[in-house]
N, C-alpha and C positions, 0 to 999 in steps of 0.2 A: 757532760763535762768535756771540757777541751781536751785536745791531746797534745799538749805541748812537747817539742824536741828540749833536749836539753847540750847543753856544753858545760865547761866548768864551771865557766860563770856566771852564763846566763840563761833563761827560758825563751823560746819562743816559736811561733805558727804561722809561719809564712806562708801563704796558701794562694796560689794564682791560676787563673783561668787565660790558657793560651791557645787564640785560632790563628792558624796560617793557609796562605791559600799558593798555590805553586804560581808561576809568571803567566800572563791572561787568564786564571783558572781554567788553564788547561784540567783536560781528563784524564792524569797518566798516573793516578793512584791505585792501579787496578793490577791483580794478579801478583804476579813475584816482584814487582815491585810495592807493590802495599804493603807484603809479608818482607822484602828486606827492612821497609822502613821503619815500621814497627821493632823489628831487630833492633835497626841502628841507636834509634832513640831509646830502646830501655839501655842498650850499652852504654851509651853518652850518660844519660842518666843516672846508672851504676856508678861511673865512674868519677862524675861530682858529686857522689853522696843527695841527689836528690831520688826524691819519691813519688812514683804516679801514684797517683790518687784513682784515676777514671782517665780513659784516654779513646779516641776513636781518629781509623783514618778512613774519610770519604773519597769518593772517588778526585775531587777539588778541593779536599780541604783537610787539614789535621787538628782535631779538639785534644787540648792535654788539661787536666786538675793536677794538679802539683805543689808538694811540700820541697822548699827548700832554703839551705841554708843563708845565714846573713851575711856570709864571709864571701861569698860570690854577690854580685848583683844581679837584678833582673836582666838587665841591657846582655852583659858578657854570656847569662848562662843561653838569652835565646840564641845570640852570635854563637855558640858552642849546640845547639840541637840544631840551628838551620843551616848553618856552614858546612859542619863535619857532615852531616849526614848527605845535604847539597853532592858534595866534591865528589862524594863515595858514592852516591845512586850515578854520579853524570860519569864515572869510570867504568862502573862494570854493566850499566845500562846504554848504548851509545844511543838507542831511537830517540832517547829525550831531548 
């Protein structure tokens, strides 16, 4: 059986498979920065009410499964994982 979310008034399973890859696919997903990023993205997450499913970050690449709501769209919620998290690795990391 499905696992539908619910709202007041309505049901639903919005469910997306999201890859990104850093600029050239570079190889800068490694060490304290692979563990801030991971950080970042369950926070950003948390705090639009979305749900990992299954997530992996490779050394060139981030896999996310993801349940999320209808009230966000797809487009805004990646602009809200790759921006925030973006701005915040390229401040307290300067190598990148």
């Amino acid at each position: 059986m499905r696992s539908y979310r619910k709202n007041s008034h309505s049901q639903y399973d919005l469910k997306v498979h999201l890859i990104w890859i850093p600029k050239y696919r570079k190889r800068i997903l490694i060490g304290k920065v692979s563990e801030r990023t991971r950080d970042l993205l369950r926070q950003i997450c948390m705090e639009h009410e979305v749900h990992i499913i299954s997530g992996k970050i490779s050394c060139d690449h981030v896999h996310m499964f993801i349940s999320y709501k209808p009230q966000i769209s797809l487009s805004k919620l990646v602009q809200y994982l790759k921006g925030i998290s973006s701005r915040i690795l390229l401040q307290e990391f300067t190598h990148l």
